[in-house]
Structure formats: structure tokens, C-alpha cells
N, C-alpha and C positions, 0 to 999 in steps of 0.2 A: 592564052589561058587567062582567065578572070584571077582577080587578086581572091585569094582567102580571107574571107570577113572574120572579125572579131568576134568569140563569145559576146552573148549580151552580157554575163555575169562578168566579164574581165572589163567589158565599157562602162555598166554601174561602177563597178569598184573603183576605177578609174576618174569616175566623175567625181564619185564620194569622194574622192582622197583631194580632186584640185578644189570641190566646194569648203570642205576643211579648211585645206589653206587659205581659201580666200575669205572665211569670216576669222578664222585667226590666226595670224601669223605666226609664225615659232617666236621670232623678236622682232615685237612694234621698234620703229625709229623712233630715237628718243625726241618729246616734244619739248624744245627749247623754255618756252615762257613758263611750262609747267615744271620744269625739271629746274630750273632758278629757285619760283614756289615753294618746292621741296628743300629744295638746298637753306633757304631762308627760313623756313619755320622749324625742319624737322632737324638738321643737324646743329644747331644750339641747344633744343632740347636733351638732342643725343649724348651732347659734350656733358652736359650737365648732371649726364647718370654714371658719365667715367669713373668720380670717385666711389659710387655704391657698388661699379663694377669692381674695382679693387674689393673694396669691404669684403667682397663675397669670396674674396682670394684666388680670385679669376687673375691669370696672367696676361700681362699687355704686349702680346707675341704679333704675329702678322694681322690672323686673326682678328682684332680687337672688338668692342662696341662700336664703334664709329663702320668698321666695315660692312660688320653683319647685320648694321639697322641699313645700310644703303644698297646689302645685296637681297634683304629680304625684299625692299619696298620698291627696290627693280622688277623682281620677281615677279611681283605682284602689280602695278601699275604699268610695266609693258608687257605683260604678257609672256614672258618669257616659257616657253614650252616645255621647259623641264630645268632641273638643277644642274644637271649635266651642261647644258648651252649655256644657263647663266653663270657657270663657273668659267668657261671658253671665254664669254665677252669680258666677263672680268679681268682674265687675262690677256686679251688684247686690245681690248681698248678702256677697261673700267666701269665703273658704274654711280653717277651722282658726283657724290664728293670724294671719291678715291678715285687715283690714278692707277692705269694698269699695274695687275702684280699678279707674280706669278705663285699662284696657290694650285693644293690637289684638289681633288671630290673627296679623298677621304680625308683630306685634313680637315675638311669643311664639314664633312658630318660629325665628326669628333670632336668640334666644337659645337654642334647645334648643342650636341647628346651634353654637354657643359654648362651654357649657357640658360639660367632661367628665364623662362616667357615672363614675368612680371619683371625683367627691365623693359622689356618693348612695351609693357602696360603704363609704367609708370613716365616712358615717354608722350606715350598719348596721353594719358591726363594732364600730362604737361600743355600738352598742343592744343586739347578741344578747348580749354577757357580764352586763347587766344585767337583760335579762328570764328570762336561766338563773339569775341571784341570786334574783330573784326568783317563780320557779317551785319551786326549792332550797327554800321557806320554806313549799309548801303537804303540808298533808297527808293530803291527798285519795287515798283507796286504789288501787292500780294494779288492772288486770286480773289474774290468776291469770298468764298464758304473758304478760307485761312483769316482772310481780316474780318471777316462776320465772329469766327472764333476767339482772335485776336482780341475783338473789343469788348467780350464777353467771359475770356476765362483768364487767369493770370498767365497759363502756359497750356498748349496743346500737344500732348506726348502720344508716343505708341509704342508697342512693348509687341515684341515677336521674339520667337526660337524658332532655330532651323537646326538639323541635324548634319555637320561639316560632311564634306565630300570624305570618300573614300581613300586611304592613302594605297599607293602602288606597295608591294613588297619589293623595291627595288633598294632601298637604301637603310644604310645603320643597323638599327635594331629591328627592322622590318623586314629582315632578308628571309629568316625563317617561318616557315608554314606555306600555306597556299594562300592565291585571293589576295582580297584588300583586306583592309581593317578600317571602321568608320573613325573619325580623325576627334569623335566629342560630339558633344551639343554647346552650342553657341545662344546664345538671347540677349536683346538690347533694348533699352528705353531710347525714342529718338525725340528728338526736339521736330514736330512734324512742321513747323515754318520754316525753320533755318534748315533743316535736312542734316542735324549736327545730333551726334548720339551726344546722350546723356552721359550715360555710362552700360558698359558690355559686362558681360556675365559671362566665364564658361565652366561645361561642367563637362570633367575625362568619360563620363559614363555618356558613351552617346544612346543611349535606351529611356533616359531620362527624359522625363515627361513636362511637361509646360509648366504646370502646377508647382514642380518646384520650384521654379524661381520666383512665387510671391512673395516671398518674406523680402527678397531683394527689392523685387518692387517694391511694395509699400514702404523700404525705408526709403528709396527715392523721391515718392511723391509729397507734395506740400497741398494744403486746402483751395481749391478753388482752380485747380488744373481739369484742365479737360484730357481723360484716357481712353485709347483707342487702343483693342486688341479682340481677335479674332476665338471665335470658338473652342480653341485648344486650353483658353485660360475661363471657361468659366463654369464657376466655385458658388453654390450660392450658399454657404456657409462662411466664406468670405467675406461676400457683401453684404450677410446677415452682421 
């Protein structure tokens, strides 16, 4: 007797799911020289918001800042496929500059729900003046039409919003209702030669339209920048 073949619908599903994993893994391997990088720029800045963490009368429990800027920015630059695994590798092998430790999921989301997002803010404003120093130091040839702009404007920026992904109703305060929930609107001025944001914008209302973050713009900008942005921002009472 002949074997019985597969549905096609079960050999799709099948292939969908190993094409997944193979453009993204649940958890990339950490990359050594980049993961040093990290460790070097971002946790002195990290340390340097501990006291404003106190201020804010946040307690210095397992949890801390130093942890939560290492498991965010794991999260986030390997890929990690969910909260869930990154809280696993945490506690088996660590992440950055923490050694394993043994934490919950829920204790980690009870602290998110504690923790305000402008200490992660005020880390990075710590960090982009130094990675623009240190970008200032290389001297790696531009493109032809960036050093044409280069020698013509004092600075070349560009200014975009996008509307943040959808968060799952899997965790914290997101367990009730149905569906997702869109996560905000995000918008940023970027330095378009160094590839270095100026500064980011967000706003909780992800329905929010481009147009409002001009005032933010224009306190950014200085005379004689060249600005680049796309149709969603243009105002001609603005530029009137």
C-alpha cells in the first residue's frame, strides 16, 4: 500500500511555520563585540539614573534599573520572541550585564506597570551625544548626494511618525478585553548622515496624526538645516 500524502493545507502551514523560524529566531545568539558595545555605552548611563530611580521612590529590589534597562535592550536587539523566553534566559543564563537570577513573569510585569518610560528616555539622551562623538571621529567616505548636502547645509535631518505595533492581550493590564491594543504613535527627527536620532517623540494616542508633532519639530530645528519628510507632514500654513 502507498504511504498517505499530506494535506496541502498541513504542508503550507508547515513550511510557514519553519520559514518563520528561520527569518527569526525566538533568541538570536548573543553577538559578543556588540554585546561589550552595549555593556560600554549603555550601563554607565544606566547607573547614572539609579539616583533619580530612588527619587521617584522606586525600591532597589531584585528588579532594579540596571536590570530592566538590560532586559528591555535584550529583548529588543536579539530578538527575543516573547517576555516569556526573555524572562527563561534570564534566569538561566542572564542578560548583558546581569548574571542569572531567578525572577517571575509576574513580578516583571509589576514592575514594568511601576516603572516610568522617561528613565529609559533619559538614558538615551544620555547616550546619543556620545555616540554622535563618537561617530564625529570616523572617517569613512559619505555617499556623493549626503556630502553634496553636507557641504551645503549646516545639518540634514528627517522627521517621521509611525504608529507602534500592536500589543498582544497577554500580559499585566492588557489581559482584559479582546484583540490587541495599538501600543501609541512614535515620531523622530534623525541626523540623516550619522543615522543618529536627534531626538524621539511619543504620543499614548496612537490615532494621532503627523501634524501634531510640529511644534516639536520646529523647536528642534536651527536655520540653515536641510529637512526631509514625507507627505503625512505637509502644512502649508506652516510653511506659510
Amino acid at each position: 500500500m502507498s504511504e498517505k500524502k499530506p494535506k496541502k493545507s498541513s504542508v503550507r502551514h508547515t513550511r510557514a511555520i519553519q520559514r518563520d523560524r528561520t527569518k527569526r529566531p525566538n533568541t538570536a545568539a548573543p553577538d559578543e563585540i556588540l554585546e561589550a558595545r552595549l555593556k560600554e555605552v549603555v550601563h554607565p548611563a544606566t547607573l547614572n539614573q539609579v539616583a533619580h530611580f530612588h527619587d521617584l521612590g522606586l525600591r532597589a529590589r531584585t528588579l532594579n534599573l540596571p536590570v530592566m534597562m538590560a532586559f528591555v535592550l535584550s529583548l529588543i536587539w536579539r530578538q527575543i520572541g516573547s517576555v516569556c523566553e526573555a524572562v527563561r534566559t534570564l534566569n538561566r543564563e542572564g542578560l548583558l550585564w546581569v548574571d542569572a537570577r531567578k525572577v517571575s513573569q509576574q513580578a516583571l510585569e509589576q514592575r514594568f506597570s511601576s516603572l516610568p518610560a522617561d528613565l529609559f528616555k533619559r538614558v538615551l539622551d544620555e547616550v546619543l551625544p556620545l555616540m554622535a562623538a563618537r561617530w564625529a571621529t570616523r572617517t569613512r567616505p559619505l555617499p556623493p548626494a549626503l556630502q553634496w548636502a553636507r557641504d551645503h547645509f549646516t545639518a540634514t535631518v528627517a522627521v517621521d511618525g509611525s504608529t507602534l505595533d500592536a500589543l498582544l492581550r497577554k500580559t499585566g493590564l492588557l489581559r482584559d478585553g479582546q484583540g490587541g491594543v495599538l501600543a501609541g504613535r512614535i515620531a523622530g527627527l534623525l541626523d540623516v548622515i550619522s543615522r543618529l536620532p536627534r531626538q524621539v517623540w511619543y504620543e499614548e494616542d496612537a490615532q494621532a496624526h503627523d501634524q501634531r508633532f510640529w511644534d516639536r519639530i520646529l523647536a528642534g530645528l536651527e536655520r540653515g538645516m536641510l529637512l526631509l519628510f514625507d507627505l503625512g507632514f505637509l502644512n502649508v500654513a506652516r510653511f506659510d
